[in-house]
N, C-alpha and C positions, 0 to 999 in steps of 0.2 A: 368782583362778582358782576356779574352781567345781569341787567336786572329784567328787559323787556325783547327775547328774544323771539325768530323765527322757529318755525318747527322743524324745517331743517336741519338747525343749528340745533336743536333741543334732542333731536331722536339722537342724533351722532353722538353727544355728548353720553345721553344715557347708555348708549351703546356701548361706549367706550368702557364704561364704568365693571363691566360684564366679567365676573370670573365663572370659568366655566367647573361644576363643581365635580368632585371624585367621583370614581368610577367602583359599584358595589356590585355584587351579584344576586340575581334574581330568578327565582326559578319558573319556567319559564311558563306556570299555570296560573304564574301572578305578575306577566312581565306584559300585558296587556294594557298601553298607555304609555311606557316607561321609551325613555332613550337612550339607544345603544350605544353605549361608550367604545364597542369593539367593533370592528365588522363581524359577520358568521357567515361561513364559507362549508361547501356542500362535503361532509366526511365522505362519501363515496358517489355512482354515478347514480340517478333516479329517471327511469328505473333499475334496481342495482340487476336486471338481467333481462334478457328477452323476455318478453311476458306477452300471454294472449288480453288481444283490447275486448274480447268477447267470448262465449259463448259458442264452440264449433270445434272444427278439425283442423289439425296440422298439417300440410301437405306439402309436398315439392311440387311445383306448376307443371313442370313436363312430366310426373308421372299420370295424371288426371286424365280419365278416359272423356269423350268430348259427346254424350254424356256418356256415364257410366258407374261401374262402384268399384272401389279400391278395400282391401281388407282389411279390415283394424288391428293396431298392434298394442293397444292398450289406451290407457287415458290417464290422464296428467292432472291433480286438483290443485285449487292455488293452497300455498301453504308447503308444497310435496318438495324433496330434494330435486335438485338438477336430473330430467332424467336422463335415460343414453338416447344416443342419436337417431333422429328415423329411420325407421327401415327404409330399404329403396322401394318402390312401388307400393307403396302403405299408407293409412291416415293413423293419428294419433287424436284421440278426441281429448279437448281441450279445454278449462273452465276459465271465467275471466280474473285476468291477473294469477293465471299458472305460471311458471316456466315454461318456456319453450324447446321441444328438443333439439339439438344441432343438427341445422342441415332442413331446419322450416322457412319455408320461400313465401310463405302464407297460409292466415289461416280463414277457414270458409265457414262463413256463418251459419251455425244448425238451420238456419229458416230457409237455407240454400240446398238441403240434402236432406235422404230419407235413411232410416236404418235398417238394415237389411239383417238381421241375427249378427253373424259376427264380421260385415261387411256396413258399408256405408255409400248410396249411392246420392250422386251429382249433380245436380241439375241444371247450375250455374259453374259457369268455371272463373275463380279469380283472380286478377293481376296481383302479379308477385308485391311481396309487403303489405298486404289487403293483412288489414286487423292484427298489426304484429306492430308492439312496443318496442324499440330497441333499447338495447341499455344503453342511459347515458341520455336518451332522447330531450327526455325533459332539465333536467342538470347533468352538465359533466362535474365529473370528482373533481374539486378544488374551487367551483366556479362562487364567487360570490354570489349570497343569498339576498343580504340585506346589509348597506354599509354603517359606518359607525356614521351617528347622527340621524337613524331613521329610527321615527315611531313605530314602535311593535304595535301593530294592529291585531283585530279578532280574522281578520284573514290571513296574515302574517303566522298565523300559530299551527294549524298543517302543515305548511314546508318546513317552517324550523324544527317544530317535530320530526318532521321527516328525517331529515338532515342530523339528527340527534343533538339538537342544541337543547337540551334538558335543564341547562343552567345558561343566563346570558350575561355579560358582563352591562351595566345602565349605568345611565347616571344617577347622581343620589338628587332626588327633589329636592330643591332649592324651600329653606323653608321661607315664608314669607308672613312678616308682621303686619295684621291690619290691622290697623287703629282707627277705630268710629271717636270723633271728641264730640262733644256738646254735653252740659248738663239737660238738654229736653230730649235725649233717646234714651230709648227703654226699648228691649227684649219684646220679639213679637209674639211671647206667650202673655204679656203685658199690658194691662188696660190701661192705655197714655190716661196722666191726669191733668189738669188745667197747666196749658201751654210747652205738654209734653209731645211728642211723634215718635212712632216705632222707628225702631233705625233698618232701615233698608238699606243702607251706602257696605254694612257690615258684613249681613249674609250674602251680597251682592258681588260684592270684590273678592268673595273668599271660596265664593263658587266660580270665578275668573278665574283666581290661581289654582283651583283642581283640573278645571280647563285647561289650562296651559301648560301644566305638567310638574307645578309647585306643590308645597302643602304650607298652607293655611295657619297661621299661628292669631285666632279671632282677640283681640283686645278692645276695652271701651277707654278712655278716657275723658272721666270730668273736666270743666271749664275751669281747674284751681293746679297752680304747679305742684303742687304735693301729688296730686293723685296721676299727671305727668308722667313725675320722677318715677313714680312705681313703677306706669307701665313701660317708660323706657330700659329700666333694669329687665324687664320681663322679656323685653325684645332685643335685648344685648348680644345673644348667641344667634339671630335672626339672618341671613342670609341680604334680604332686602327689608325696608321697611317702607308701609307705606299709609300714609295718611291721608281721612276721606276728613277733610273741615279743617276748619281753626288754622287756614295758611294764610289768611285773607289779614287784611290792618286794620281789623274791627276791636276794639279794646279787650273784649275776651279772645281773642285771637291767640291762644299762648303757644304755639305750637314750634314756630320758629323762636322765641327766646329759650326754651326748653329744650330745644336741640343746640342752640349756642354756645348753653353751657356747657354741653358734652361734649364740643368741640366738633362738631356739624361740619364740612367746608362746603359754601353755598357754591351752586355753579350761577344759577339762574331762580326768579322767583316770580315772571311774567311771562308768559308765551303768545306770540302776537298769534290770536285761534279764537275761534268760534264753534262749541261751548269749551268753557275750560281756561278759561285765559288766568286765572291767576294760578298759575301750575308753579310749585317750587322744585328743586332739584337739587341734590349737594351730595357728599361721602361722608359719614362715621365711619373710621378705621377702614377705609377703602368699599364701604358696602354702602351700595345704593340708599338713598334714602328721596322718597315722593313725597309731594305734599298735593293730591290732590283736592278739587273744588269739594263742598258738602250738596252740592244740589246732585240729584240720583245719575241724571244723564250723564253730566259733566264730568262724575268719576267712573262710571262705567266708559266714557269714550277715552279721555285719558288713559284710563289701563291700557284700552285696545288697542291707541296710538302710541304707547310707550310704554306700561310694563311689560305688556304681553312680549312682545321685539325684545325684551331685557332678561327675561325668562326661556328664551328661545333659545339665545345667544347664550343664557351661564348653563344652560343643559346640551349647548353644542350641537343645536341640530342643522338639520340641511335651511339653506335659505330657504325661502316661501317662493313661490312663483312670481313672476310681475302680477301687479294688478289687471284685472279686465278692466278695459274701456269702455262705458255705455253711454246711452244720451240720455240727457233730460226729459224726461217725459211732461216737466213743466217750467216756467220759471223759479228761482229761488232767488228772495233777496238774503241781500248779500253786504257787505259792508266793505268796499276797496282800502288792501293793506290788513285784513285778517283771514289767514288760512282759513276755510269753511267745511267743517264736518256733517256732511246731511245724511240721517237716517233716512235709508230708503226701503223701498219692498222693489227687488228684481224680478223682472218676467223676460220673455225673449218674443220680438217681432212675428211673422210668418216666415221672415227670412231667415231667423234665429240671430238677430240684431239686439243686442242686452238692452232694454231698458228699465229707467231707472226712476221711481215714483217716488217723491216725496212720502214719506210715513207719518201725516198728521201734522197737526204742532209740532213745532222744533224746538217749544221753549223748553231752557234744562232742567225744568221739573217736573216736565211731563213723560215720566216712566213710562207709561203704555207705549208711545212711541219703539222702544224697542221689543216689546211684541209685536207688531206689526211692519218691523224694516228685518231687513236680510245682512245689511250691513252698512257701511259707510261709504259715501262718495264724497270727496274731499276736490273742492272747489277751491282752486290758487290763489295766494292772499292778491295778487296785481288785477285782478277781475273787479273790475267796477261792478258788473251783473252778470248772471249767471242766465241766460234766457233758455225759453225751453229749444231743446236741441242740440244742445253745449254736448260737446264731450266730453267727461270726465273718468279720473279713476273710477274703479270698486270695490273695495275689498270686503268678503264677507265676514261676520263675528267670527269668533273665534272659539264658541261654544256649540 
């Protein structure tokens, strides 16, 4: 086991570990967040036929008096069958998202023309395709909607509708065990008593994994292996497992002898980084298992620099984009030979150049700080200083 490694060397590894998990079906009123295990491709062409983009008349361009009024041959509403074809020297009046009859060159918008009883006169003449949808325009039939690996969004859910994707193939949520240890947390319906604190590290991580497209399996466990052993039976059918405390070599530290026995295989249990350095990492029967820090920062940055990436990967989705680049908007110290993870708050220049503000204290107990940053900017462990100006990654949370 590799005991004190780079972060480099640390995401890879977890990455590695990644099963990407079965593919269930979801309908598609509730597939909002979910990741497509399939692609969805257009059943026919959208729009499925010529349709008017408005509100007017049907016309053929050369039949149009310059000005003048053309007869009417009836009118078309959206909803009506295919009608028959224009007459020649004729308007068809038309509502938006009708059909359109065969043999319409364009259509003229009512604000363009007057109605004359059962004629309709001109006033504007327009270029052929003025306000006319063709089929097909927007999707052709067959054409890819959305491939497998992409988040169904609430924007995402009109086309597919469109498209009759009424059922979509996802992936199944990765369930994921969090484990709060210490005997001094208590329930934030809970009045801590002498030398107790609410646990924050719990509802914290478990609203990360809903984020990320997990579901959440919340466990506590006490500082005694009996109450351990429980909850690791509890988190036996768990997907990943991750732990917020008790990874550290402090005597109640029981968390890695307690996975040993279960036969654990350690990768790593130090990550040269800043916050977060005593990160563990290992497999139970091939399934991840974390040991993040107990300080609030530390395990919420952890998640974001490795479980989130691990959650990504076992739901199969598309990589993330590179990082933006921004500057320093100040100095940060820094410590040469420790990756550096600094909450920031992003704005952008007059030029629209990112920059990148430190968000308060950086120390890992100071929670508010991530109210106040946008996300991470991750300063290279070979940086003796980081001065203001420096360019660095960005990456925003992930919530």
């Amino acid at each position: 086991m590799d005991t004190f490694v780079s972060v480099e060397h640390a995401l890879a590894t977890v990455l590695a570990s990644a099963r990407v998990t079965a593919p269930e079906p979801a309908p598609l009123a509730q597939a909002v967040g979910r990741t497509l295990a399939a692609p969805v491709v257009a059943d026919g062409p959208l729009p499925p036929f010529d349709t008017s983009a408005m509100d007017g008349y049907a016309v053929r361009v050369g039949d149009l008096p310059a000005p003048g009024a053309l007869p009417l041959a009836g009118a078309v509403h959206a909803g009506a069958a295919a009608p028959m074809a224009l007459p020649p020297g004729a308007a068809v009046a038309v509502m938006t998202g009708a059909p359109l009859p065969a043999g319409t060159e364009a259509v003229v918008p009512i604000e363009w023309t007057e109605r004359q009883d059962d004629a309709v006169r001109f006033d504007r003449l327009p270029t052929p395709g003025l306000s006319i949808r063709r089929a097909g325009e927007a999707l052709a039939a067959g054409a890819a909607v959305l491939e497998a690996g992409a988040v169904v969004t609430a924007g995402a859910v009109g086309l597919l509708a469109s498209v009759g994707a009424a059922t979509l193939s996802v992936r199944r949520r990765p369930v994921v065990a969090v484990v709060s240890t210490g005997d001094e947390l208590v329930d934030a319906d809970r009045q801590p008593g002498p030398g107790q604190i609410r646990d924050s590290n719990g509802p914290a991580l478990a609203a990360q994994v809903e984020a990320a497209g997990g579901r959440p399996l919340r466990l506590h466990a006490a500082d005694r292996a009996d109450d351990l052993a429980r909850v690791l039976d509890a988190a036996f059918d768990a997907d990943v497992l991750v732990f917020a405390g008790g990874v550290s070599m402090g005597e109640r530290d029981l968390v890695r002898p307690a996975l040993d026995a279960r036969g654990v295989e350690w990768d790593f249990w130090q990550v040269r980084q800043r916050p977060g350095k005593p990160l563990a990492f290992g497999t139970w029967d091939g399934r991840p298992v974390i040991g993040l820090p107990g300080n609030p920062v530390s395990a919420v940055v952890g998640f974001e620099v490795y479980v989130r990436p691990l959650l990504a990967a076992c739901l199969g989705r598309a990589e993330e984009p590179a990082p933006e680049t921004g500057a320093l908007a100040e100095a940060v110290v820094k410590r040469e030979g420790l990756t550096t993870f600094v909450r920031v708050a992003a704005t952008r220049s007059a030029s629209g150049a990112l920059v990148l503000s430190p968000a308060g204290s950086q120390g890992s107990h100071v929670a508010r700080s991530l109210l106040a940053s946008d996300g991470l900017a991750t300063l290279p462990a070979d940086w003796p200083e980081a001065p203001a100006g420096a360019r660095v990654p960005f990456r925003p949370w992930g919530w």
